[in-house]
C-alpha positions, 0 to 999 in steps of 0.5 A: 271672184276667183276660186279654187278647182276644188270649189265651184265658184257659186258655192264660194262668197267671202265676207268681211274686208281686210280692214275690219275682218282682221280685228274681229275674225279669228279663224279656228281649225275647219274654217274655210277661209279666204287669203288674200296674198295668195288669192285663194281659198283654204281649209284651216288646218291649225296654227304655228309660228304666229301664222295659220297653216292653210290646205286647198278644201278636200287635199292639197299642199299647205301653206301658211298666212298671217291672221290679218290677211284672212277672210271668212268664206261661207258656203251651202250647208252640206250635213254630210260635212258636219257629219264627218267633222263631228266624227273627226272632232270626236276622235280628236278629243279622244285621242284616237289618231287613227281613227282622226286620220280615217275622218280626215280622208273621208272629208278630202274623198267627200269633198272630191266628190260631192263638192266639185 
């Protein structure tokens, strides 16, 4: 299967196909998620114009796919990365940019580093 230089290809399995991954799937913003144009994985950074704004796991440039040509991407379990998501999740919520920003470099540092 194809992968991303920032993602080990063992660490990676994408389930669902097109046909029935767009009608029940709707990706939110953390999920990894498989586009099938482009032939990669991204992390979901939001939504705008109607299309997700995607970014390679751990930094990268952004790029935008439609829903319907997403799949979801599952990998190990990693504490760390729920640890930090709580904590950027949390400091989203209370409207601490900084502190959101902060998060944001430590998940791209971590999965530098503990997921390559």
């Amino acid at each position: 299967m194809p992968h991303t230089p920032e993602q080990p290809r063992e660490a990676l399995t994408v389930t669902g196909t097109p046909s029935t991954a767009s009608s029940t799937y709707t990706p939110v913003t953390g999920d990894l998620v498989w586009d099938t144009v482009t032939k990669r994985v991204g992390e979901v950074m939001g939504t705008q114009w109607l299309r997700y704004q995607l970014r390679p796991p751990g930094g990268g440039i952004e790029w935008h796919a439609a829903a319907e040509n997403l799949l979801p991407v599952t990998q190990p379990h990693c504490m760390e990365c729920d640890r930090i998501k709580a904590g950027h999740r949390d400091a989203t919520g209370g409207g601490n940019r900084r502190l959101a920003e902060e998060w944001t470099m430590a998940m791209g540092r971590h999965q530098r580093t503990a997921h390559s």
